[in-house]
N, C-alpha and C positions, 0 to 999 in steps of 0.2 A: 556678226559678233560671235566670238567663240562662246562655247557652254559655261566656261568658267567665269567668263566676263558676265552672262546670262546671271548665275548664280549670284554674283558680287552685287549686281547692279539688282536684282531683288531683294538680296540681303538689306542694302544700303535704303531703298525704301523702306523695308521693315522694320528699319531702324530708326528711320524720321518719322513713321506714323509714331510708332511705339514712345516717341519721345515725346511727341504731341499730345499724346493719350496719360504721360505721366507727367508733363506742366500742368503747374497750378494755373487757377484764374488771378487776376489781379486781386480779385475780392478775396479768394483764401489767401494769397498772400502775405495783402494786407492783414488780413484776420488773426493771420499768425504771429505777425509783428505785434499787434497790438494787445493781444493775449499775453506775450513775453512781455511788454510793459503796463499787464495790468490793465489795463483801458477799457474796461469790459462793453460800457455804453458804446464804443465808436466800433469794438470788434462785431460787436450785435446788429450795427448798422448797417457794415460793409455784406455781414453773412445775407441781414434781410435780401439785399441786393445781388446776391449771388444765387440763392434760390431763387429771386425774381424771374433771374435771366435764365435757370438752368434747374427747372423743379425737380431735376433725378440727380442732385449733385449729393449722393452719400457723404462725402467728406462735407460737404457745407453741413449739413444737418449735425454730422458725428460734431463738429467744433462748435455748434452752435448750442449741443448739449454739453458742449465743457465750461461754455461761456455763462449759460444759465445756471451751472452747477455753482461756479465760483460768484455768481450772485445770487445765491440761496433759492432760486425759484425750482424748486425739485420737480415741481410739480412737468413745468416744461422741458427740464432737464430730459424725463425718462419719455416725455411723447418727442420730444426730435431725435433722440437713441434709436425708439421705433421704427421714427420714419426713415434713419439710413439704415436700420438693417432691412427694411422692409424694400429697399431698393437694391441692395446687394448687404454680402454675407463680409465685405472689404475690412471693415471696422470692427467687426465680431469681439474680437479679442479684447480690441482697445475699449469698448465699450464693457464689457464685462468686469474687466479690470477698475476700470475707471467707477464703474455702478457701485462694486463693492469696497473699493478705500472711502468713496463718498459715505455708504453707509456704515461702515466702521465708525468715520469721523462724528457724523451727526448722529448713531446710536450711544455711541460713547457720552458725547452732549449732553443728551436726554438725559442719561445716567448720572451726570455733574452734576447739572440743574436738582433732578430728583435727593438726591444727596444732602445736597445743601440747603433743600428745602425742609427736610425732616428734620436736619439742626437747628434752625430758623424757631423761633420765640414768638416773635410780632407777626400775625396773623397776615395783616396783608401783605406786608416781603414774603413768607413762604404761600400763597397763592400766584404772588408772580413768578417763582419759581417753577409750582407745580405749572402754570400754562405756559413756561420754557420748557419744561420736560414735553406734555403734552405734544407741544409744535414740531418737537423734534422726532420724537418716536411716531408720530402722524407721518410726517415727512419719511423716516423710515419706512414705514411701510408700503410708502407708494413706491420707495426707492428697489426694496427688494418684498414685494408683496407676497413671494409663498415666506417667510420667514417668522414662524412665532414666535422669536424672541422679540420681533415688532411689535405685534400686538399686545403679547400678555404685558409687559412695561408701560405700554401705553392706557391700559386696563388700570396695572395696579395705582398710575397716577391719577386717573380717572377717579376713582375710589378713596386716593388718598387726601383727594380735595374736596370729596366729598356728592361728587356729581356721579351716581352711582347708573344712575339713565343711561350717561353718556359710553362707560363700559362695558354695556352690553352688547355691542355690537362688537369689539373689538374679542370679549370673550366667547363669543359664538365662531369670529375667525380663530382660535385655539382651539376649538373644539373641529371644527369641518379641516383643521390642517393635519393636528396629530391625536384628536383623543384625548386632551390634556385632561389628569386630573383636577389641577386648578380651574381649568376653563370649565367644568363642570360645576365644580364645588362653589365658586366665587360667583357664577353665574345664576346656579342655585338659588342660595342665599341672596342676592340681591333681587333676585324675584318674590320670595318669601320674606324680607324686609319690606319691598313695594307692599305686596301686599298686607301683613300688619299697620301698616303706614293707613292703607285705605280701611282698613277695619275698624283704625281706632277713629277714623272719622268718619265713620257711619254709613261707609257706601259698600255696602254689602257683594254687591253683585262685582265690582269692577275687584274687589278686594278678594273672592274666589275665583277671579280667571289669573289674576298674578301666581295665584298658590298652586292652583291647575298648571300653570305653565312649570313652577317650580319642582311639581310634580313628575313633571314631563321629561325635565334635566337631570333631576337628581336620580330618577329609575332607570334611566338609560346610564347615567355616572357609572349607581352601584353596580350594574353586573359588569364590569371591569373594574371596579375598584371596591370589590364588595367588603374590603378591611378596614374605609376609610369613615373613621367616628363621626367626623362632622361632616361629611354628607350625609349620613342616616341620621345623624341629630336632626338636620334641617326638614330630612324627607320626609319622617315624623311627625314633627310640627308643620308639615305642611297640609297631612293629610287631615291632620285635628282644622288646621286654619280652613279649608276647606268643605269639613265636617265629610269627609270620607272616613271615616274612623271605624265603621265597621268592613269596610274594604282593606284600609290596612294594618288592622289585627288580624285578618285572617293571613295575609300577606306574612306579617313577622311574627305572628304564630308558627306557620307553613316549615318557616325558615330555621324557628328555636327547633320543632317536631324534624326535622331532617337531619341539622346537625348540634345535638343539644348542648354539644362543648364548644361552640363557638358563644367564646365571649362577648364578641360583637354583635351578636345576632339575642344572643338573652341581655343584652344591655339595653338596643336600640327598642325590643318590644316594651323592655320596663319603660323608658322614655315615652313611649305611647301609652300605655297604661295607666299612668303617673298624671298628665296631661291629661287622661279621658278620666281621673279623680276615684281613678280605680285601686285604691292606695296598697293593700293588701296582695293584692296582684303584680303589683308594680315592686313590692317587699319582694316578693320573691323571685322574680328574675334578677331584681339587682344581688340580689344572695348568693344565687345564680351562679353569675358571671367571678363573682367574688371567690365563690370555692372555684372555680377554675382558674382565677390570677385574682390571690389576697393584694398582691397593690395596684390591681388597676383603678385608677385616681377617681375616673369618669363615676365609675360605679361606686367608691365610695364616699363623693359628692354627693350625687342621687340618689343615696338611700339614706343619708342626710337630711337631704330635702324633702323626702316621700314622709319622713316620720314628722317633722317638722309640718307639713301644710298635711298629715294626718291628724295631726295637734290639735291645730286650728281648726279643722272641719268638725272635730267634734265641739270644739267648743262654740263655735257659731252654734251649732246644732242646738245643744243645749242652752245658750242665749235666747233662741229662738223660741224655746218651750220651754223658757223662764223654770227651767231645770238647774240644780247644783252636779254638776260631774265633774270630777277633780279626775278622770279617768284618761283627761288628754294629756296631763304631766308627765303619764308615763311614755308617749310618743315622744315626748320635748329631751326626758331621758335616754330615750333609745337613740337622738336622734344625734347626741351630744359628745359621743366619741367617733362618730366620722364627719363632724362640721370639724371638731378639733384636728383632725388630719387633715382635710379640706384646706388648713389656712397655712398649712408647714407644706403645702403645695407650692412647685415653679408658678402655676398660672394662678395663685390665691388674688382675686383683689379686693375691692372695696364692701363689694355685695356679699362678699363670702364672710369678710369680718360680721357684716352687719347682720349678717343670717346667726352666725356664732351667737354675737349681742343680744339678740331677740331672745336664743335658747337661756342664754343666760339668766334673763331679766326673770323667766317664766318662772325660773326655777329659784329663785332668789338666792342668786349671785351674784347682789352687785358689782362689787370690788371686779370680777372676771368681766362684768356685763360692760362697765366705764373704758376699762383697759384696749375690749374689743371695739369700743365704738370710735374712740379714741384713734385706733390704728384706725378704722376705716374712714374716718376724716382725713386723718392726716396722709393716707390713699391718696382720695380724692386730689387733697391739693396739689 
């Protein structure tokens, strides 16, 4: 045979394998028929049976996760993805592709359900929403698992139903993905609500390792996010729930003595002070903060409040040793033109009226006192 003949007559083999190598099996085939008419249970059938016969069949696997995707089992969707890429790189693309309108589809979902749930009136329709939310941003996450816009949604719905437990897992994956403020701050605080939770029912011990842990969140939060109010609000109140309180006064002492114009740093110590009944102490950081920014809200709530439960501390005082001191009026006055700002506050609500109403009462105001108590009812409802 001449060379060229040689040539032809291998080519022409190379060409029969090569075709052999890119026919389907009966079982993809069919599979793909039955995918195009929707059939999902018979297309799952035929795949079982082509893995059977053929456990490296990458395409069987790749369709086998298109199959489960279009019948919501995500879960298997993304382990037979695995297993054909883990048998070749063939499918790569289409698998990628496919992973990501999947999650598009069912993040968006979640976000409906959640939506519609916060509209919701009748209590148990919006819990069935929030656990459509839930299912779905769960299911996300396994769909594209380094992705925090998975979790944190899944977190906030978690919390929006009230199962605060259940979000902590999801906001520790925010925190180990990008550093999230929220996944600090949110995880924080629901550690430090656990544990007031276990405080006010008497179990002491289990009720300072929550605060400890909140501890543990919120100190590692602040030094990246050392501007952020309500994380140092919480870290505060965690160290008091804790009874660390002489650990962290030295801590946001340390912090006011470094940089004395930081408003947030002579805020958060008054917060501590304020809480450790340190009243006078507590006056002066919020004063503090106030000649460095006269509208910041926070501080002129809290110094509100310091004068206010300065009032009271004297007057229990002298209740106690059956004492006459009319000497705490003048706290209930000092305390009466920043609760009055306090309630011309965005965030004013019900407790703010009601703190207002109190000052009022003290000082015999009624007509002011009715009016205030009046709005914080009508708050409420």
């Amino acid at each position: 045979m001449k060379k060229s003949n040689l040539i032809y007559a291998a080519f022409i083999v190379f060409g029969i394998l090569l075709m052999g190598y890119q026919c389907s099996s009966t079982e993809i085939t069919s599979a793909k028929l039955y995918i195009q008419q929707k059939n999902y249970d018979k297309a799952l059938e035929v795949l079982q049976k082509e893995i059977q016969k053929n456990p490296n069949s990458d395409q069987g696997y790749y369709l086998m996760g298109v199959v489960y995707s279009e019948k919501g089992d995500y879960k298997n969707m993304v382990d037979s993805f695995n297993k054909s890429l883990a048998i070749s790189k063939t499918y790569e693309k289409e698998i990628k592709d496919y992973k990501k309108s999947t999650w598009v589809t069912v993040f968006n979902r979640g976000v409906a359900f959640f939506q519609r749930a916060a509209k919701i009136q009748d209590e148990d329709s919006m819990m069935v929403y929030f656990d459509k939310a839930v299912a779905d941003f769960k299911a996300a996450a396994e769909i594209e698992p380094d992705s925090a816009d998975s979790y944190k949604n899944l977190a906030f719905a978690y919390m929006s139903k009230g199962d605060n437990e259940s979000a902590i897992a999801p906001l520790q994956k925010i925190i180990a993905l990008e550093k999230s403020k929220d996944g600090y701050k949110y995880l924080g605080e629901i550690y430090y609500v656990m544990g007031s939770n276990l405080k006010n029912q008497g179990k002491e011990d289990e009720a300072k390792s929550y605060f400890n842990k909140a501890i543990d969140v919120l100190s590692e939060g602040r030094k990246l996010y050392p501007d952020d109010t309500d994380m140092l609000l919480f870290l505060s109140n965690a160290y008091i729930g804790a009874e660390r309180i002489a650990e962290a006064t030295s801590q946001f002492e340390a912090g006011v003595k470094a940089e004395p114009n930081n408003k947030y740093y002579r805020y958060n110590y008054g917060v501590l002070l304020l809480g450790a009944e340190k009243y006078a102490e507590a006056e002066e950081q919020f004063r503090k903060a106030l000649e460095i920014d006269p509208n910041y809200n926070n501080a002129i709530y809290n110094l509100g409040v310091t004068y206010l439960k300065w009032g009271l501390a004297i007057q229990k005082k002298a209740e106690a040793e059956n004492k006459i001191d009319e000497s705490y009026k003048e706290k209930y006055r000092a305390a009466l033109p920043y609760l009055e700002k306090a309630v011309e506050m965005p965030e004013a609500d019900a407790n703010t009226w009601e703190l207002l109403g109190r000052v009022y009462s003290v000082l015999g105001m009624t007509e002011d006192a009715n009016k205030a108590f009046n709005k914080a009812d009508e708050l409420r409802k």
